[in-house]
N, CA, C and O atoms as a Maestro MAE file, in Angstrom:
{
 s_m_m2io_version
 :::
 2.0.0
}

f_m_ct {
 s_m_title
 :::
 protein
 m_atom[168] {
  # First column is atom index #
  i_m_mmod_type
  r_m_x_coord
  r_m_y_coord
  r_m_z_coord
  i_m_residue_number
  s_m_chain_name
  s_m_pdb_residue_name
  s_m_pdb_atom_name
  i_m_atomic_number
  :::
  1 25 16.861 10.731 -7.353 1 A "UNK " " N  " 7
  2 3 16.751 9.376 -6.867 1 A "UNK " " CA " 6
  3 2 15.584 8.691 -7.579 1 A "UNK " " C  " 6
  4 15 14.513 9.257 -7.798 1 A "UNK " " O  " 8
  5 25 15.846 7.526 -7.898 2 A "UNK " " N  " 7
  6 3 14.867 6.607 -8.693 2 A "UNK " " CA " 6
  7 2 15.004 5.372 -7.791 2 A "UNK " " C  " 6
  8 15 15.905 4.863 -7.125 2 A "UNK " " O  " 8
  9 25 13.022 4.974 -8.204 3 A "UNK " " N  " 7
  10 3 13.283 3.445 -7.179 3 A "UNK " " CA " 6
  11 2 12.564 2.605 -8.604 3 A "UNK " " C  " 6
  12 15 11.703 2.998 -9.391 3 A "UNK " " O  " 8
  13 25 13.138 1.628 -8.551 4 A "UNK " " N  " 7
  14 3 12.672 0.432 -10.163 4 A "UNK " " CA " 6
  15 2 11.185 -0.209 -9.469 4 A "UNK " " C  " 6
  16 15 10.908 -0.515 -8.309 4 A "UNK " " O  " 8
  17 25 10.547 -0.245 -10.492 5 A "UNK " " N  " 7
  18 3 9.243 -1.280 -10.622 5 A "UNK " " CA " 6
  19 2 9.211 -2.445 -10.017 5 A "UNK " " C  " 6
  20 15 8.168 -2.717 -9.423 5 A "UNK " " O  " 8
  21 25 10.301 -3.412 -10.004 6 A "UNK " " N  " 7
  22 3 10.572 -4.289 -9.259 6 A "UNK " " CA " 6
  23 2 10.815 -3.790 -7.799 6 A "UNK " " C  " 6
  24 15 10.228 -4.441 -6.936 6 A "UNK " " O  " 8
  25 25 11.470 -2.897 -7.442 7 A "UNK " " N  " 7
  26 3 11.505 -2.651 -5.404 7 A "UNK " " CA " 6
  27 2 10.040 -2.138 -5.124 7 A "UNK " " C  " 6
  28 15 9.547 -2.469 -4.045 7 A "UNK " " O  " 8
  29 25 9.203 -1.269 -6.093 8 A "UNK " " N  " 7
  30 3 7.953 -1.000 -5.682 8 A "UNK " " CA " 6
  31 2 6.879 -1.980 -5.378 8 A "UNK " " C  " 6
  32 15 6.070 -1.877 -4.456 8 A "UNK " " O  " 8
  33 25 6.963 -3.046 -6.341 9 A "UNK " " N  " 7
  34 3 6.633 -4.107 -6.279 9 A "UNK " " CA " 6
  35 2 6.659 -5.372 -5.056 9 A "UNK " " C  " 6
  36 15 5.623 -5.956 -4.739 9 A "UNK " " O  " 8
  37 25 7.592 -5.593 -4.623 10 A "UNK " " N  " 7
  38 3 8.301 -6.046 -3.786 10 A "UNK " " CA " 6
  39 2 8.119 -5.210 -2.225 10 A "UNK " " C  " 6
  40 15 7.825 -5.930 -1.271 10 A "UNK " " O  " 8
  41 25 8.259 -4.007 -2.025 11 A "UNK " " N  " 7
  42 3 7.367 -3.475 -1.038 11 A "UNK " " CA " 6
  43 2 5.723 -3.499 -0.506 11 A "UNK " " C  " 6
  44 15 5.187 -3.594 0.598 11 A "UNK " " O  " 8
  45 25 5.323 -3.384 -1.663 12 A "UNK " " N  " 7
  46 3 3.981 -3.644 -1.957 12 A "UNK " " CA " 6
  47 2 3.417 -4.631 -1.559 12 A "UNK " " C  " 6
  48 15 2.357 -4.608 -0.932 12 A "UNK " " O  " 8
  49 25 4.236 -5.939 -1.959 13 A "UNK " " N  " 7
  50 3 3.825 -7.417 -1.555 13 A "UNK " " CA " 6
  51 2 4.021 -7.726 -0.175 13 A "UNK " " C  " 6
  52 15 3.489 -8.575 0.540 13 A "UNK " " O  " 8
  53 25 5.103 -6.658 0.108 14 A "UNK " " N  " 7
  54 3 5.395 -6.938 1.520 14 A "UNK " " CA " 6
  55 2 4.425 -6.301 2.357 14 A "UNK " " C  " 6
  56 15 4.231 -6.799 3.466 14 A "UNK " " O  " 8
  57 25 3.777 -5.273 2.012 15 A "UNK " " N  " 7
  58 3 2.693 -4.681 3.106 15 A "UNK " " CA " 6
  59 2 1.478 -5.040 2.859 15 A "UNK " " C  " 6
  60 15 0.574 -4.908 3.684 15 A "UNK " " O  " 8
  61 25 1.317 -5.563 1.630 16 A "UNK " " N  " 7
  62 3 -0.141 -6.484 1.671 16 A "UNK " " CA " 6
  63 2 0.347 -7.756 2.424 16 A "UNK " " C  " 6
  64 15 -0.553 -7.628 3.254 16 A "UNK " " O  " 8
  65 25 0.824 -8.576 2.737 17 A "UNK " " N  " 7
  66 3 1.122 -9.203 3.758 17 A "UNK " " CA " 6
  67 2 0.817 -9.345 4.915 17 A "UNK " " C  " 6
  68 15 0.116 -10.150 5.529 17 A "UNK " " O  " 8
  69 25 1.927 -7.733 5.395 18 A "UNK " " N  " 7
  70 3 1.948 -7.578 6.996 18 A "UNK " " CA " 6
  71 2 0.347 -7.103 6.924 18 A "UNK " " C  " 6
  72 15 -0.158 -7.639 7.910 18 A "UNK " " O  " 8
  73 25 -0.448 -6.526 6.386 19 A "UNK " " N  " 7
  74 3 -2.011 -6.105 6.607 19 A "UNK " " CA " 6
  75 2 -2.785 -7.086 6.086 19 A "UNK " " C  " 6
  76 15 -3.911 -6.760 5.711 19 A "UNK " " O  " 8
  77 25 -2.320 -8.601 5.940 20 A "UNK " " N  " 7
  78 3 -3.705 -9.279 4.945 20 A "UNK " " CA " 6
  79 2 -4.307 -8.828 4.359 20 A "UNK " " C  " 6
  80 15 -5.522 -8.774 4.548 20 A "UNK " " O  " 8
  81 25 -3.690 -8.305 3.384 21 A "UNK " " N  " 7
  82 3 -4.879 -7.537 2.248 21 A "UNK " " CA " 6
  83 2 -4.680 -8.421 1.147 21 A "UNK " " C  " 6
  84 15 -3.587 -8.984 1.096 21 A "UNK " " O  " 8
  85 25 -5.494 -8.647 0.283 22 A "UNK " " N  " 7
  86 3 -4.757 -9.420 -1.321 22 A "UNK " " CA " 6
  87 2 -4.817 -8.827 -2.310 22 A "UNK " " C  " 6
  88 15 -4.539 -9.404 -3.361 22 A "UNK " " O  " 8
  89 25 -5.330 -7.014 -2.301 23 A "UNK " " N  " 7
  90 3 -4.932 -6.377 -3.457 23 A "UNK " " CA " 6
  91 2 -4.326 -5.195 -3.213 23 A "UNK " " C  " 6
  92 15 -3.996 -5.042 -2.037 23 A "UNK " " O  " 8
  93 25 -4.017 -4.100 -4.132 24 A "UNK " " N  " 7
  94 3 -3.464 -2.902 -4.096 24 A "UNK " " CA " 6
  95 2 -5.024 -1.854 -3.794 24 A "UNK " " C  " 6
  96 15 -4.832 -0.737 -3.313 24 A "UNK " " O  " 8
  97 25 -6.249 -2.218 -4.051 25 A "UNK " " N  " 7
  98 3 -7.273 -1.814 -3.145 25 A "UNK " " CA " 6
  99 2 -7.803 -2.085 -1.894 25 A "UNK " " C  " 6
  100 15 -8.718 -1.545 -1.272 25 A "UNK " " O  " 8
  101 25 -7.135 -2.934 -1.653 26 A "UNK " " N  " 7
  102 3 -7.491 -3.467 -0.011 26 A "UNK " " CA " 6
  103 2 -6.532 -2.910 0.696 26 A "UNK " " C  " 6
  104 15 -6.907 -2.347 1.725 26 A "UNK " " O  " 8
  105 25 -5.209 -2.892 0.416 27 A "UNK " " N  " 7
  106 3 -3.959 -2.117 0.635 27 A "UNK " " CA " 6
  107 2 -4.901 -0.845 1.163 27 A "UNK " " C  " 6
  108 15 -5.506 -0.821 2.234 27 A "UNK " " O  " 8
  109 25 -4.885 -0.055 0.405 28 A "UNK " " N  " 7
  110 3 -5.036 1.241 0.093 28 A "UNK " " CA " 6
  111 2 -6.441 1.673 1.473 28 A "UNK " " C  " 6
  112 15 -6.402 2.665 2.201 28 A "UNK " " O  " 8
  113 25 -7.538 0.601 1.476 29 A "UNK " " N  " 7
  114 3 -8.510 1.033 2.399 29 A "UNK " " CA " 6
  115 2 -8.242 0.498 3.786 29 A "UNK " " C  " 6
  116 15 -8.712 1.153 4.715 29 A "UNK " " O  " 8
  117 25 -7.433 -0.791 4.114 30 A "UNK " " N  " 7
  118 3 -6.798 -0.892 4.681 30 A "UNK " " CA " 6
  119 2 -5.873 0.300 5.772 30 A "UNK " " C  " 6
  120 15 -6.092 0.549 6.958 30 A "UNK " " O  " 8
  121 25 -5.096 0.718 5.103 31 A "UNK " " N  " 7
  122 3 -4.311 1.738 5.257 31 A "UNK " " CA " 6
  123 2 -4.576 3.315 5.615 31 A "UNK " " C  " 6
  124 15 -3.845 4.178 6.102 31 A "UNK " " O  " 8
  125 25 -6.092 3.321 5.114 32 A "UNK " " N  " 7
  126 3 -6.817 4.412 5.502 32 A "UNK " " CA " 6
  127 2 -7.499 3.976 6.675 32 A "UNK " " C  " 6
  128 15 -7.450 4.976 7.391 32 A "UNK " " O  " 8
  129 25 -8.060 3.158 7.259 33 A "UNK " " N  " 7
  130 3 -8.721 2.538 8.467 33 A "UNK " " CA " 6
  131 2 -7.642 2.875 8.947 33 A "UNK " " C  " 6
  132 15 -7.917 3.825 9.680 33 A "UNK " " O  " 8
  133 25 -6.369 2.650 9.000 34 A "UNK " " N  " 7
  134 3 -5.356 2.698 10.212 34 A "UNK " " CA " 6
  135 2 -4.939 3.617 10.437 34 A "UNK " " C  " 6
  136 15 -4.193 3.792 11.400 34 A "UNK " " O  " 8
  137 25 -5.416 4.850 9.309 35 A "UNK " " N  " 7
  138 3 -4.714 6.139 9.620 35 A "UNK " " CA " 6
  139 2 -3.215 6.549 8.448 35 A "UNK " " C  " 6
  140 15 -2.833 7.680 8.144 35 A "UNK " " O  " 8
  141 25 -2.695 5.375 8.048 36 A "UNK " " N  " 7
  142 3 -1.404 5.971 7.351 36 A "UNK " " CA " 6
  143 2 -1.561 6.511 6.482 36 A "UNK " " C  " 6
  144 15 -0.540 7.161 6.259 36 A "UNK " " O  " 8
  145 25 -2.623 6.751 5.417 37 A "UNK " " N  " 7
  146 3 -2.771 7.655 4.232 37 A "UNK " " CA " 6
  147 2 -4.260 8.840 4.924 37 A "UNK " " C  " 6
  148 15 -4.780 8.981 6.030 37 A "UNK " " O  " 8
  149 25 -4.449 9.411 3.681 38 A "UNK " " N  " 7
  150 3 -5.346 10.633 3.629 38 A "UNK " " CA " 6
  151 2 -5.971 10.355 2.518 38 A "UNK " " C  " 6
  152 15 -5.460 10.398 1.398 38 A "UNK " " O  " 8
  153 25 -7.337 9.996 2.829 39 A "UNK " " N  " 7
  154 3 -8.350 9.251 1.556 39 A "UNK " " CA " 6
  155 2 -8.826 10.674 0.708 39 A "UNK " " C  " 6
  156 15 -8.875 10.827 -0.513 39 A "UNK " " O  " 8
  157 25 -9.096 11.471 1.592 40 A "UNK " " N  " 7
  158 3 -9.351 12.969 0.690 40 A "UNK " " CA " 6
  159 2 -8.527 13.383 -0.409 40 A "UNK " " C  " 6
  160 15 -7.307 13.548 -0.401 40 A "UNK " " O  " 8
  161 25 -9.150 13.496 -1.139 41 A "UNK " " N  " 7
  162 3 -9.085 14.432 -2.518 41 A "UNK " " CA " 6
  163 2 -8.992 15.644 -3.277 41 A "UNK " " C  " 6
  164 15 -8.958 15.994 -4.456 41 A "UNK " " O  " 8
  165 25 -8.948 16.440 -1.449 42 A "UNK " " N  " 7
  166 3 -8.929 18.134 -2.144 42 A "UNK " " CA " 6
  167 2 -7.155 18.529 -1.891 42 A "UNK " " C  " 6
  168 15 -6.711 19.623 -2.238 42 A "UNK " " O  " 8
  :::
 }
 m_bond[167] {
  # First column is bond index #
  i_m_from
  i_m_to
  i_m_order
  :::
  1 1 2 1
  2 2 3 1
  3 3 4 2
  4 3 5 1
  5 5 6 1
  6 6 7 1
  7 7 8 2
  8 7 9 1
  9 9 10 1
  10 10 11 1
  11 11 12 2
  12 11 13 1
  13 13 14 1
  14 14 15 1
  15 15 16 2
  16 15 17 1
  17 17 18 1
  18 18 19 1
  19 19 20 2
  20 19 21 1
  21 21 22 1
  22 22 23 1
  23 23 24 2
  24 23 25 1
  25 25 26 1
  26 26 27 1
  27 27 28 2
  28 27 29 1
  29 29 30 1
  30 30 31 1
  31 31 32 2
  32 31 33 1
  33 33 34 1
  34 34 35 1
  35 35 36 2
  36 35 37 1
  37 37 38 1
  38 38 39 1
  39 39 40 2
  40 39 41 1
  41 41 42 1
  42 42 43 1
  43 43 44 2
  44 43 45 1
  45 45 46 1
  46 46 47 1
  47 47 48 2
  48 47 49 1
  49 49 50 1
  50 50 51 1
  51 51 52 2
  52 51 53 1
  53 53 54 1
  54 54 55 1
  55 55 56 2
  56 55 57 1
  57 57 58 1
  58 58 59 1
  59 59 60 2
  60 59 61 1
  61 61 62 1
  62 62 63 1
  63 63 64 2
  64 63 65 1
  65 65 66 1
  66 66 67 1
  67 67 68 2
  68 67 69 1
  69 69 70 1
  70 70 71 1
  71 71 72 2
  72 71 73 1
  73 73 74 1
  74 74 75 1
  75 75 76 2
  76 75 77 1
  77 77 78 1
  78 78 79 1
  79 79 80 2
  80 79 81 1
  81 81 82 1
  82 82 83 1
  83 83 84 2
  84 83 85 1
  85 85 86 1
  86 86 87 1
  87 87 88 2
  88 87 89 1
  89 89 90 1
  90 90 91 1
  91 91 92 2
  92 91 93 1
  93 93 94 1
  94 94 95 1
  95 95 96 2
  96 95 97 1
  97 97 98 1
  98 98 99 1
  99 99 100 2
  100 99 101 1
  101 101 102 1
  102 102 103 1
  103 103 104 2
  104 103 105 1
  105 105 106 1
  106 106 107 1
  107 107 108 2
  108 107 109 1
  109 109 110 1
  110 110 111 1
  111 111 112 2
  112 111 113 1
  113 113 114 1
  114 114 115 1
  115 115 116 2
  116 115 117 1
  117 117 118 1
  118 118 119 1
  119 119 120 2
  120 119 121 1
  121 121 122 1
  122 122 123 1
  123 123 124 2
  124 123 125 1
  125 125 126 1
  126 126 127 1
  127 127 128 2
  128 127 129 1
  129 129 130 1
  130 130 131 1
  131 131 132 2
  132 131 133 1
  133 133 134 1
  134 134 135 1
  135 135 136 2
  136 135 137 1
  137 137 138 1
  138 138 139 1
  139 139 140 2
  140 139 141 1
  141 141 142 1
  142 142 143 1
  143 143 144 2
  144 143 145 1
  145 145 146 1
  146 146 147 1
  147 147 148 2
  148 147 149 1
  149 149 150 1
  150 150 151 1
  151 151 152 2
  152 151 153 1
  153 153 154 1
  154 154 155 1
  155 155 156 2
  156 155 157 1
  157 157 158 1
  158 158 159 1
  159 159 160 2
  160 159 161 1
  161 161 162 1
  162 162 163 1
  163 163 164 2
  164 163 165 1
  165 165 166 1
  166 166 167 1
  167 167 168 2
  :::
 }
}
């Protein structure tokens, strides 16, 4: 299964949105404040 640059894109815009974020780093720390990712590195 493959997803195109354009639907990644397009998701993306859509959840910086629903979180007021205005970048793919605000996204990202965003998203760690709320719990949905794992900021760790090991």
């Amino acid at each position: 299964m493959s997803v195109s640059e354009a639907t990644v894109k397009v998701y993306m815009g859509r959840l910086m949105n629903r979180l007021e974020v205005r970048d793919r780093v605000q996204l990202l720390i965003r998203s760690a404040q709320l719990g949905l990712v794992d900021p760790r590195l090991d």
